[in-house]
C-alpha positions in Angstrom: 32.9 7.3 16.8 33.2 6.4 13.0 31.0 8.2 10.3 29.2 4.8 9.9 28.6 4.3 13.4 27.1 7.2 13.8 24.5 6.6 11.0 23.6 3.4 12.8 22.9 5.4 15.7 20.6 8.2 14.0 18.4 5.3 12.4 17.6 4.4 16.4 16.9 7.8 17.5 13.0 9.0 17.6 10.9 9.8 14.3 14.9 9.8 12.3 14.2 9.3 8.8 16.1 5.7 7.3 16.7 5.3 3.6 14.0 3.7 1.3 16.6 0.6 1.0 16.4 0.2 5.3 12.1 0.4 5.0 11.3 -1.8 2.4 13.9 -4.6 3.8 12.1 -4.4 7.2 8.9 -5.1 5.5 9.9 -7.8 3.3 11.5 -9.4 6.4 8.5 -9.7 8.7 6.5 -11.2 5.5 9.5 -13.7 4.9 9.8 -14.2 8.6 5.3 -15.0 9.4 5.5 -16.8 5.9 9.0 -18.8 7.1 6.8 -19.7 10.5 3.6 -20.6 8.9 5.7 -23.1 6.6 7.3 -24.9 9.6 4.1 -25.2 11.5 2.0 -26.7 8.7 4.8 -28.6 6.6 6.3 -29.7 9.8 3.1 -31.0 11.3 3.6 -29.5 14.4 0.2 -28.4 13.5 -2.3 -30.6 12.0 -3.5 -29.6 8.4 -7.5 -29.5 9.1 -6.3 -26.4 11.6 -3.8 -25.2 9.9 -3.2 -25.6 6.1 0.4 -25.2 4.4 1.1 -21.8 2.2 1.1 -24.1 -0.5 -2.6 -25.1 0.0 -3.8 -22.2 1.0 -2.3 -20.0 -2.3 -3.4 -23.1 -4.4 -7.0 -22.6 -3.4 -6.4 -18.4 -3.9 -5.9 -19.1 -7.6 -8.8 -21.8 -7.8 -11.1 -18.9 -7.1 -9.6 -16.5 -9.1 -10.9 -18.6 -11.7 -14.4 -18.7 -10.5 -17.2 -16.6 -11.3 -18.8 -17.3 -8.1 -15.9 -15.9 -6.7 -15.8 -12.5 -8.4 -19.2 -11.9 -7.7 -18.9 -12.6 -4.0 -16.3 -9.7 -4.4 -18.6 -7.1 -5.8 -21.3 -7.7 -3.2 -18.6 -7.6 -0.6 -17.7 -3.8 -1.7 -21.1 -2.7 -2.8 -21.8 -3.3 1.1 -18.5 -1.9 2.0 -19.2 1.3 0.2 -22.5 1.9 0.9 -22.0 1.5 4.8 -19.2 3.5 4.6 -20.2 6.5 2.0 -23.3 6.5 4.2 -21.7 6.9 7.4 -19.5 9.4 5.9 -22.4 11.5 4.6 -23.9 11.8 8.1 -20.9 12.0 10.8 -19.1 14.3 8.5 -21.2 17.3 8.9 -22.7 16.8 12.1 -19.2 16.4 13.2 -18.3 19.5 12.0 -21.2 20.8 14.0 -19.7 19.2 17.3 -16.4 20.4 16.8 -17.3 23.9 15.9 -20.1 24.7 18.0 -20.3 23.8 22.1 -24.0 23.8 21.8 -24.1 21.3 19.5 -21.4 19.2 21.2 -23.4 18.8 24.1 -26.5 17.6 22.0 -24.1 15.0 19.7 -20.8 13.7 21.7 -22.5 12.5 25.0 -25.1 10.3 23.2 -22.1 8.8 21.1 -19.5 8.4 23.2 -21.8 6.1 25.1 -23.3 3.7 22.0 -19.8 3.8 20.8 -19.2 1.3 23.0 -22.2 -1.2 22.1 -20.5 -3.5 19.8 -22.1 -3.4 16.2 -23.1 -7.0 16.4 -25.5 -6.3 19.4 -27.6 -4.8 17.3 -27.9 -7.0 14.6 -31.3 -8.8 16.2 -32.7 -5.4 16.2 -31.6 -4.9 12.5 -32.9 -8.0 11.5 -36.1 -6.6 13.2 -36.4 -3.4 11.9 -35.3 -4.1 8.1 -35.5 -7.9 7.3 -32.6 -9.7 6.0 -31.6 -7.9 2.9 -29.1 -6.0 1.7 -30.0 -3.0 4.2 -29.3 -5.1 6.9 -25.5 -5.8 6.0 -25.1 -1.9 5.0 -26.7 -0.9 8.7 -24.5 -3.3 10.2 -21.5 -1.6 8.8 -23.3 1.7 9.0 -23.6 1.8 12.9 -20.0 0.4 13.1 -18.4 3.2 10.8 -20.6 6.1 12.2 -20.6 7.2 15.6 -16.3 6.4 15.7 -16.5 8.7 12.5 -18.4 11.5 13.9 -16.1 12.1 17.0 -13.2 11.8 15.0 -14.2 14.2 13.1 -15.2 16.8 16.4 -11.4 15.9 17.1 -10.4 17.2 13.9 -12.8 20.3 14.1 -11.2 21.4 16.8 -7.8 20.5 16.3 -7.5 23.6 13.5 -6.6 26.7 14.9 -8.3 29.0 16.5 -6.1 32.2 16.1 -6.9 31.1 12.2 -10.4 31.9 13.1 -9.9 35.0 14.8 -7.5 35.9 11.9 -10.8 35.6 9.4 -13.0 37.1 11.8 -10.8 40.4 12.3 -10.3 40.2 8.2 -14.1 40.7 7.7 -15.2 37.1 7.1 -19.0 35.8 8.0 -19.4 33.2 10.1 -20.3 30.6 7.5 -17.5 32.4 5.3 -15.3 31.4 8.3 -16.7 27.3 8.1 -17.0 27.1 4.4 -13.4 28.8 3.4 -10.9 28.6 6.4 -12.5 26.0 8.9 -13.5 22.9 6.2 -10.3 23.6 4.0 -7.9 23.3 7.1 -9.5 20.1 8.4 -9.4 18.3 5.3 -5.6 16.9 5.6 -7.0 14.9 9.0 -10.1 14.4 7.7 -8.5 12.4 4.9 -6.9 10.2 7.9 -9.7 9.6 9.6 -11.4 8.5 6.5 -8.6 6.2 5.8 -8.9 4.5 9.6 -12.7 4.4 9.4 -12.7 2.2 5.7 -10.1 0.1 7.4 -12.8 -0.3 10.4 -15.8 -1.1 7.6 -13.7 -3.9 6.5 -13.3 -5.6 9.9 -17.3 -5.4 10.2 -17.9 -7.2 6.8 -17.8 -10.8 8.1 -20.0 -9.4 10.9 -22.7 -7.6 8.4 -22.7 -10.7 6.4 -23.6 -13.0 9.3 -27.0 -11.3 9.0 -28.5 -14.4 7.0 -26.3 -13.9 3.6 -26.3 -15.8 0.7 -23.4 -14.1 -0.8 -20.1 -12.5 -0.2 -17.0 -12.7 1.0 -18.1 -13.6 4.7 -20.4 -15.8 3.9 -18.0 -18.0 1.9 -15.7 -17.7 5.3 -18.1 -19.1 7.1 -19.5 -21.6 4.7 -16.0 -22.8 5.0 -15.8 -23.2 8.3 -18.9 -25.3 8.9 -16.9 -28.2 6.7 -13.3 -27.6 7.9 -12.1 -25.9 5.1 -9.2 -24.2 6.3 -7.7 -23.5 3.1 -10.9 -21.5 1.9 -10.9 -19.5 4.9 -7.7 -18.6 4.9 -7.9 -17.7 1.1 -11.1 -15.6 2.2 -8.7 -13.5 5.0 -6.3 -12.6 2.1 -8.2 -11.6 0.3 -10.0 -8.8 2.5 -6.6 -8.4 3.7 -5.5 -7.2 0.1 -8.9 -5.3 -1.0 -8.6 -3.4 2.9 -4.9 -2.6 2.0 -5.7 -1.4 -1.6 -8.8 1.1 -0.3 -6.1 2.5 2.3 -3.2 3.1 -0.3 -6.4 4.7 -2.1 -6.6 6.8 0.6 -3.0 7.3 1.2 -2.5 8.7 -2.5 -5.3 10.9 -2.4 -3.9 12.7 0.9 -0.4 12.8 -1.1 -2.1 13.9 -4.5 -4.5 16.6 -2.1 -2.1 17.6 0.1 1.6 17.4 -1.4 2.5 20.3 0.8 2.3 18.0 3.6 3.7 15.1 2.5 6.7 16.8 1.4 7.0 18.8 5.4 
C-alpha cells in the first residue's frame, strides 16, 4: 500500500485528525452544496416563489434591513431577552447544580422534580406566564428562563460528578475542609465542561426566542418572523432565520474561544 494511500485511509479511521485544508473544504462544500439546491429549487420553479424564495431575494431583503433602524433595534431586544433568560438561568442551575452533583441529599430533593418538568415543553407554560406576569418583557425572559434552566441544572449535576473522586480524596487526606474541597478543587475542575454546557444551553435560548416572543410582542426578531408570515413574506422570514442563525453561531464561537483562551491546556491535549 502506497504512502498516499495510506493517508487516505487514516483520515477514515475514528477520531484521526485531517489537515486544516481537508476541514474547511468539507464545510465550504455542504454550504455550496444546500446553497447549489436551494438555487435550483427556487430559480427552477420547481418550487413556487411565495414558498420558497430564490437566494437572490432572500439576501436582497438581508441587506434591505441592514439598512433599517427598525431592524437594529429588533436585534437589541432580541439579545437583551436572550441574555437575561439565559444569565438568569445560569445564576440559578449553576449552583444548585453543583449542590446535586456533590451532595446525594440534595440530589434527591433537585433531580427528580426536574427530570420530570424537563419534559413539559416551554411553550406549555406560556398561558400560565401570561397569567402570572402580564405580557411584558418578563414574560419573554421566563419563557426562555424555564427553557434554559432545568436542562442546565442537570447538566451541570452531570459535570459535578463527572470530576474525580480520588481528586477529592487526594484533598481530603491533604488537609482540605470540605468547602476548601468545593471552592478550590471541585469548582476549578468542572469549569472546562461547565464551559460546554454553557455553550449548548445559549444555543438552546436561541431556539426558544421565536417562542418567548409569541407571548404578545411588539418587537424583535420573532415577531418580525411572524409578522412576515401572516402576509406571505417568505423572503423576510427567511432573512429573519439567518440572521439568528449567525447571532446563535457568533455567541457559540464566543463560547468556543473562551474555553480555548480558559483552558489552553486542553485544547492543545
Amino acid at each position: 500500500m502506497t504512502v498516499q494511500k495510506k493517508r487516505r485511509w487514516k483520515t477514515l479511521t475514528i477520531r484521526s485528525e485531517i489537515s486544516t485544508k481537508w476541514y474547511v473544504s468539507g464545510v465550504l462544500s455542504m454550504f455550496i452544496g444546500g446553497l447549489i439546491f436551494w438555487s435550483i429549487l427556487s430559480y427552477g420553479h420547481y418550487v413556487q416563489q411565495t414558498f420558497l424564495p430564490t437566494p437572490g431575494q432572500v439576501f436582497q431583503r438581508l441587506f434591505t434591513q441592514l439598512n433599517e433602524v427598525t431592524f437594529w433595534n429588533n436585534v437589541g431586544i432580541s439579545l437583551f431577552r436572550i441574555l437575561m433568560g439565559f444569565l438568569l438561568a445560569s445564576l440559578l442551575a449553576i449552583p444548585l447544580g453543583i449542590l446535586a452533583g456533590a451532595y446525594k441529599f440534595a440530589e434527591a430533593i433537585l433531580v427528580p422534580p426536574t427530570e420530570f418538568i424537563r419534559y413539559m415543553p416551554a411553550t406549555a407554560f406560556i398561558p400560565l406566564i401570561m397569567v402570572w406576569s402580564g405580557i411584558g418583557e418578563t414574560a419573554k425572559i421566563i419563557v426562555i428562563f424555564i427553557g434554559c434552566f432545568f436542562q442546565l441544572l442537570l447538566m451541570v449535576a452531570d459535570n459535578t460528578r463527572a470530576v474525580s473522586n480520588d481528586l477529592l480524596q487526594v484533598s481530603y487526606t491533604l488537609g482540605a475542609k470540605q468547602w476548601q474541597v468545593i471552592e478550590k478543587v471541585l469548582i476549578p475542575a468542572l469549569l472546562p465542561d461547565l464551559m460546554n454546557t454553557l455553550r449548548l444551553i445559549i444555543g438552546w435560548a436561541w431556539t426558544y426566542l421565536v417562542v418567548a416572543e409569541l407571548v404578545a410582542a411588539s418587537s424583535g426578531l420573532g415577531f418580525s418572523i411572524m409578522k412576515a408570515q401572516r402576509f406571505l413574506n417568505t423572503d423576510q422570514i427567511f432573512a429573519g432565520i439567518i440572521v439568528i442563525g449567525l447571532l446563535g453561531l457568533l455567541t457559540d464561537r464566543i463560547f468556543a474561544y473562551c474555553h480555548r483562551k480558559f483552558f489552553p491546556w486542553l485544547e492543545r491535549r
